[in-house]
C-alpha positions in Angstrom: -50.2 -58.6 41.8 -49.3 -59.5 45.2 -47.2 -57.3 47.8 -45.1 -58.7 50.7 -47.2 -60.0 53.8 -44.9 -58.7 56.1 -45.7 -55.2 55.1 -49.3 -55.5 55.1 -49.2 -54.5 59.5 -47.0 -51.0 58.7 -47.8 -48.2 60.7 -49.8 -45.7 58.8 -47.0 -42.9 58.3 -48.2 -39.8 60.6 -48.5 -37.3 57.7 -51.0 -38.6 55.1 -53.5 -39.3 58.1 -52.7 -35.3 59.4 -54.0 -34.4 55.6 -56.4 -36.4 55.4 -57.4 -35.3 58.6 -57.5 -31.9 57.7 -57.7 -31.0 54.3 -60.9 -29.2 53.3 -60.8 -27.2 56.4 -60.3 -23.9 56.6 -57.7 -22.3 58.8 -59.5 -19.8 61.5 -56.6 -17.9 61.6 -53.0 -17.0 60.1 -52.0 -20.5 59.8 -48.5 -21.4 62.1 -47.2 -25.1 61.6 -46.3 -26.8 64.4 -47.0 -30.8 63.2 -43.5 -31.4 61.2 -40.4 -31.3 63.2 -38.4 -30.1 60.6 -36.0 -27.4 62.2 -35.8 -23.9 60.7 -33.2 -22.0 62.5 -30.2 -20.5 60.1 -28.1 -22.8 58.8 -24.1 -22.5 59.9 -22.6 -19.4 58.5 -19.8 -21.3 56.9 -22.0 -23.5 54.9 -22.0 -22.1 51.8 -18.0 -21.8 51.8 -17.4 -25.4 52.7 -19.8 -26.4 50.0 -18.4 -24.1 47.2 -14.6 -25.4 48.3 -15.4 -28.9 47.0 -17.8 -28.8 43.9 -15.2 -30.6 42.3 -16.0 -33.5 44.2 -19.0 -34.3 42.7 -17.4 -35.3 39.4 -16.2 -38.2 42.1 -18.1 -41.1 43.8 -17.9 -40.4 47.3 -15.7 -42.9 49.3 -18.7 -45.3 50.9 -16.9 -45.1 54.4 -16.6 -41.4 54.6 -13.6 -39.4 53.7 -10.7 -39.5 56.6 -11.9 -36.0 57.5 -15.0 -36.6 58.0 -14.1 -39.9 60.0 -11.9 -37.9 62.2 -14.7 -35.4 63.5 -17.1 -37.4 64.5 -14.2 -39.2 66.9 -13.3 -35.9 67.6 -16.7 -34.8 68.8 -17.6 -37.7 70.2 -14.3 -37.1 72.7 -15.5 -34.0 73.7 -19.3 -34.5 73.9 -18.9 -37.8 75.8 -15.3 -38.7 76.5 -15.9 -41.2 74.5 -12.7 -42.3 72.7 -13.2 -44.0 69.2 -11.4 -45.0 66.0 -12.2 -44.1 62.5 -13.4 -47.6 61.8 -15.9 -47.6 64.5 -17.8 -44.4 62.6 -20.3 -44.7 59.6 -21.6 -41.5 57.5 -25.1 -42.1 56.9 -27.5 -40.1 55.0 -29.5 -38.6 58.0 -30.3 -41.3 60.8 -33.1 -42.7 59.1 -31.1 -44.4 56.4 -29.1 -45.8 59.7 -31.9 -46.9 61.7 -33.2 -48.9 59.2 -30.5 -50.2 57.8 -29.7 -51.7 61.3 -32.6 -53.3 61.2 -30.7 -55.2 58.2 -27.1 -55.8 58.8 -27.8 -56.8 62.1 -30.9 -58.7 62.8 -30.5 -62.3 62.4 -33.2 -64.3 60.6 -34.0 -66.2 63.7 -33.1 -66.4 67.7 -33.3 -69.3 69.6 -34.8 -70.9 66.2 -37.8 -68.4 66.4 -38.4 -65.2 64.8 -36.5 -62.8 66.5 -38.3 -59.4 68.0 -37.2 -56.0 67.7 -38.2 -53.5 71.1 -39.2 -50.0 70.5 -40.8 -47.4 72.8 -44.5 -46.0 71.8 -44.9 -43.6 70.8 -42.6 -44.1 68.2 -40.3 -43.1 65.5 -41.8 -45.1 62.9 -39.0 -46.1 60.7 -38.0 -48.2 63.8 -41.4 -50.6 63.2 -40.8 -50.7 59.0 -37.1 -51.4 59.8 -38.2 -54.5 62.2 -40.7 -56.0 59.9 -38.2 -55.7 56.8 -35.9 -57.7 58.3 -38.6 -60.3 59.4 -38.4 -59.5 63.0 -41.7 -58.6 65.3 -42.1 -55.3 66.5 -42.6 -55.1 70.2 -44.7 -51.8 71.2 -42.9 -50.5 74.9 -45.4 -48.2 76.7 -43.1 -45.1 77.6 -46.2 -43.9 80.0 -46.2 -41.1 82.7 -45.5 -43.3 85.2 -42.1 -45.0 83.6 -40.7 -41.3 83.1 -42.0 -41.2 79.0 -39.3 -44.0 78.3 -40.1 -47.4 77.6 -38.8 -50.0 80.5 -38.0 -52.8 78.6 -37.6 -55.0 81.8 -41.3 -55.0 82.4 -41.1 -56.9 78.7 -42.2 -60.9 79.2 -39.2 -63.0 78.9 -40.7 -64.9 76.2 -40.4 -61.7 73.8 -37.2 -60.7 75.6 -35.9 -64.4 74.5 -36.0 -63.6 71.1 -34.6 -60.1 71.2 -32.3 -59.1 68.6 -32.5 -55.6 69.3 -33.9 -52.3 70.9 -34.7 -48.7 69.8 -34.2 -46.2 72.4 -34.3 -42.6 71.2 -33.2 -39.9 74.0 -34.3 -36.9 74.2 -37.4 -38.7 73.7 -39.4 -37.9 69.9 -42.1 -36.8 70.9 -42.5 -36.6 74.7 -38.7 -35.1 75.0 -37.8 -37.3 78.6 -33.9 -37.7 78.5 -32.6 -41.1 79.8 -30.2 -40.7 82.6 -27.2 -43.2 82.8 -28.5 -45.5 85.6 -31.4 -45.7 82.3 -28.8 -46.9 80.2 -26.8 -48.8 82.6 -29.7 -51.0 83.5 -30.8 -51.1 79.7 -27.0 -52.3 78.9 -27.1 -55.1 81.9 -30.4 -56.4 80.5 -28.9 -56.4 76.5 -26.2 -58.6 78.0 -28.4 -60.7 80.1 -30.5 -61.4 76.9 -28.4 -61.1 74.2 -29.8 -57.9 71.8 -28.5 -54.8 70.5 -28.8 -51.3 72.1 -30.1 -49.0 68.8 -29.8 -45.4 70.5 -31.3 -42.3 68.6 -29.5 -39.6 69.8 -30.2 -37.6 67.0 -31.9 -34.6 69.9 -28.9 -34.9 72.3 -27.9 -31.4 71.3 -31.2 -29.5 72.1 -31.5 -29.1 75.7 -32.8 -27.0 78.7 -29.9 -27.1 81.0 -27.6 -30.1 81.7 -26.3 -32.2 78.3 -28.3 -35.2 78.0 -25.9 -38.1 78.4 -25.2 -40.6 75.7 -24.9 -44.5 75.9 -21.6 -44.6 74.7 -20.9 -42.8 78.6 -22.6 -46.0 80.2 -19.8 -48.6 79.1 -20.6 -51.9 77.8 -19.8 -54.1 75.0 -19.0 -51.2 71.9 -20.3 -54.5 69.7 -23.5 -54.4 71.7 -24.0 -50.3 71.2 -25.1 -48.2 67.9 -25.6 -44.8 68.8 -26.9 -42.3 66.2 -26.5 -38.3 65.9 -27.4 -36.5 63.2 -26.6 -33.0 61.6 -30.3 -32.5 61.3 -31.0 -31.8 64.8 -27.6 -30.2 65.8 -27.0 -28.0 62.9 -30.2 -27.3 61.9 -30.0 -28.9 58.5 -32.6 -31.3 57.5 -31.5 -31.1 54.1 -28.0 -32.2 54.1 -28.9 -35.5 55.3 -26.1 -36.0 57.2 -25.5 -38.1 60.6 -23.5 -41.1 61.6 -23.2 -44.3 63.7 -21.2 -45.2 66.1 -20.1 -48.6 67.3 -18.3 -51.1 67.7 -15.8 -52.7 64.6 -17.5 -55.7 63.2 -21.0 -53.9 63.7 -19.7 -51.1 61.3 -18.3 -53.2 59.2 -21.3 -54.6 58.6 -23.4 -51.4 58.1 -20.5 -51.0 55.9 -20.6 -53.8 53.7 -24.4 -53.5 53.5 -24.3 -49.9 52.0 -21.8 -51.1 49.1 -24.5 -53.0 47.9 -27.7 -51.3 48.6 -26.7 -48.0 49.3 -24.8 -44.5 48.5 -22.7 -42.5 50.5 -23.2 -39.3 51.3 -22.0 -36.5 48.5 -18.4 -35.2 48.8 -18.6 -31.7 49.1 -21.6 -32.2 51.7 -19.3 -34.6 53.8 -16.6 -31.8 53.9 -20.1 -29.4 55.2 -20.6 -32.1 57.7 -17.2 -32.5 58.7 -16.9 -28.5 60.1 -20.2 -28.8 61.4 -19.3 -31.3 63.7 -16.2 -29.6 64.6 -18.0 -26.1 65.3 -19.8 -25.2 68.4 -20.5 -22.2 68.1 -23.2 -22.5 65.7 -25.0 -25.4 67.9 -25.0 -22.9 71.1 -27.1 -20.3 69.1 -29.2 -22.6 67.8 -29.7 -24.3 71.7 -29.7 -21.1 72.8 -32.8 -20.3 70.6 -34.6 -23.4 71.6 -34.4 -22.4 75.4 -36.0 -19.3 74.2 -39.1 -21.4 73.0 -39.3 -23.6 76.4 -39.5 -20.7 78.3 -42.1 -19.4 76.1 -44.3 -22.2 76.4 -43.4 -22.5 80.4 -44.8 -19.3 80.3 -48.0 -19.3 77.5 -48.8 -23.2 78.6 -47.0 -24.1 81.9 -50.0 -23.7 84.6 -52.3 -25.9 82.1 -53.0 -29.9 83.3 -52.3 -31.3 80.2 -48.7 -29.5 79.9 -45.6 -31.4 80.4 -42.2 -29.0 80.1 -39.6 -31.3 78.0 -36.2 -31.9 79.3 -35.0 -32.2 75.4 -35.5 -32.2 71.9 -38.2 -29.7 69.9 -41.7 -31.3 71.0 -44.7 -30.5 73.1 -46.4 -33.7 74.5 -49.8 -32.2 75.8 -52.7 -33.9 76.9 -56.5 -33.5 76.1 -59.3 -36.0 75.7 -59.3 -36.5 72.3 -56.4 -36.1 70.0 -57.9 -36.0 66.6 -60.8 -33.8 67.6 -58.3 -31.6 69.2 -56.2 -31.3 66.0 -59.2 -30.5 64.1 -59.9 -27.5 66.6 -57.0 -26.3 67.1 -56.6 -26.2 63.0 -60.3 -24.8 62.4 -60.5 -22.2 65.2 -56.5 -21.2 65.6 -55.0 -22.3 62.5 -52.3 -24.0 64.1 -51.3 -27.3 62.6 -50.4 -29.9 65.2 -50.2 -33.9 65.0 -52.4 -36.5 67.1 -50.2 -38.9 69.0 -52.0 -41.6 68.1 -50.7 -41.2 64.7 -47.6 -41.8 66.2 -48.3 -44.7 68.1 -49.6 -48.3 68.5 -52.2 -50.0 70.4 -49.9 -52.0 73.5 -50.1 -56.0 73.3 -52.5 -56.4 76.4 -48.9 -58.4 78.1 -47.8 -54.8 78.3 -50.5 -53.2 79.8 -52.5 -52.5 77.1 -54.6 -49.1 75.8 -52.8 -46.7 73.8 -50.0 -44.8 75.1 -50.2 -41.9 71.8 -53.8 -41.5 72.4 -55.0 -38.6 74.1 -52.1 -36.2 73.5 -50.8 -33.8 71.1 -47.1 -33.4 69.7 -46.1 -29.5 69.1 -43.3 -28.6 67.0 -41.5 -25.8 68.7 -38.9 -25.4 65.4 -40.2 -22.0 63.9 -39.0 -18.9 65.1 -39.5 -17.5 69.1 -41.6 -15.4 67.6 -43.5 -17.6 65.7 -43.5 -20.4 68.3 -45.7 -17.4 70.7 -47.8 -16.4 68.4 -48.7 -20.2 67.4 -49.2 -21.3 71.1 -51.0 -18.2 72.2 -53.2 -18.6 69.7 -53.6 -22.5 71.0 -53.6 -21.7 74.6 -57.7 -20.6 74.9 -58.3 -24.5 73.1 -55.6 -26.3 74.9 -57.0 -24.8 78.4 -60.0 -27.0 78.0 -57.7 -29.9 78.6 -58.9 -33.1 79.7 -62.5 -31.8 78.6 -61.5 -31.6 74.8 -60.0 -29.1 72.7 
């Protein structure tokens, strides 16, 4: 039986190499995980009440555009956060990002530009739904270094024109997964001016724009443009610490929603009703979100402090992730796991090897991601335990 060429280049997904990396070693020590970024901080207080309030809604199908409450917070929100002033019918519930930033991919990617197939930019490192999304809708993936020297973000101007010619669209996620760089607005401005030059679509995963040291990262929607242009994504995930709701939306302009929209009536389901009432007070409490930054800032300053004078350590501006470098990432996993028990994930797993037009080499290999989501407590014990390995840096761990 035959499977679909276009699938047979997919990423390996991250987690099946980590096992098979690992499995059938012992942990040297109390085991602390660190390769998943799957946050663990309490869930809102208020969850369980909203829930419990609208059980009866699941004798219902949920209304595939969100219900008007719903719809309402995230414009609300998105006022506040960014002073960014949208209409219901420029929203989209989604079930987590993921379903989003594939589904992108889909609704919006034309079969061909400029009678060519059409490529799809990402930064790598990557998010990998980003690469499956591209080749599912036909469309070449285009691997963007996001390197040292270009601030950990990919600059997509450095692209050749020939694969900038047949762009249909761009990933940017911001707080960078996994380095954590935050793109400033003369980042998007200039990404915006070179959309409109060529003619793609800005995907931006915001989905870490809540998690950050000092200053609140800022969003695309700030940077102006064409709102038919722009598909920002946040997530209740991130924010609110709940991975299992699988809540986030989409923001954009009309027609794009409406697409998304008419997409997930056919091949899609919208999110439960009793968890988009959840998600709707989430997104209209702060208070929750400032306890849960507030526990994050705990965990940079503990690894400022545990890691900070080490070469290979790079302090993140955002998100939940260590980016450290050694010499050789899967050797380093293994040691880290065998000697410290602490369970981490090579970056190569997460990248690509660049298309020597880019420059070439690797930009994943040779690092490390660290999930800082466990407790404070748990995040010190993990990278004390990590530190003796670690300090051997560009010698090997």
């Amino acid at each position: 039986m035959e499977f679909p060429e276009r699938f047979s280049k997919l990423p390996e997904y991250a987690f099946p190499r980590l096992r098979a990396l690992l499995d059938g070693i012992e942990p040297g020590a109390e085991s602390v995980a660190m390769s998943l970024g799957e946050p663990r901080h309490p869930p809102p207080p208020f969850l369980d009440e909203v829930l419990a309030a609208h059980t009866g809604l699941y004798g219902r199908y949920p209304p595939n555009e969100g219900h008007p409450e719903l719809r309402e917070a995230y414009c609300d929100w998105l006022s506040r956060r960014y002073g960014a002033s949208r209409s219901p019918d420029e929203v989209f519930p989604l079930n987590g990002t993921r379903e989003g930033l594939f589904n992108a991919c889909i609704a919006l990617v034309p079969e061909t530009r400029r009678g060519r197939r059409p490529t799809v930019l990402m930064p790598n490192p990557f998010y990998q739904v980003y690469a499956v999304a591209a080749l599912a809708a036909g469309a070449e993936p285009v691997y963007v270094p996001a390197l040292p020297q270009t601030g950990f973000l990919p600059d997509f101007a450095a692209v050749p024109a020939d694969l900038l010619d047949r762009a249909a669209a761009a990933y940017v996620c911001s707080p960078a997964n996994p380095q954590g760089a935050v793109a400033g607005l003369d980042y998007w401005r200039d990404l915006i001016a070179l959309a409109e030059r060529y003619d793609f679509r800005i995907f931006a995963d915001e989905c870490y724009g809540e998690i950050y040291r000092d200053a609140p990262p800022p969003g695309i929607l700030e940077a102006g443009g064409d709102p038919e242009r722009i598909l920002a994504f946040h997530s209740l995930s991130k924010r609110s610490s709940l991975p299992g709701l699988r809540s986030g939306f989409a923001a954009g302009g009309r027609a794009t929603v409406a697409a998304m929209r008419q997409l997930r009536s056919y091949a899609g389901a919208p999110l439960p009703g009793p968890a988009q009432f959840a998600a709707a007070a989430c997104w209209r409490d702060e208070d929750h979100v400032t306890a849960s930054r507030e526990l994050y800032r705990r965990k940079y300053r503990i690894a400022d402090r545990i890691l900070g004078d080490l070469p290979g350590y790079t302090a993140p501006q955002g998100g939940f992730f260590l980016w450290f470098r050694v010499a050789d990432d899967e050797a380093a996993a293994v040691t880290l796991w065998r000697e410290a028990g602490v369970r981490v994930l090579p970056g190569s797993y997460l990248s690509r090897p660049v298309d020597p037009r880019l420059g070439g080499g690797d930009p994943g290999r040779g690092y490390l991601r660290l999930a800082l989501v466990a407790s404070p407590e748990e995040v010190e014990r993990g990278l004390q335990a990590a530190r003796p390995y670690l300090a051997q840096g560009e010698s090997g761990a």
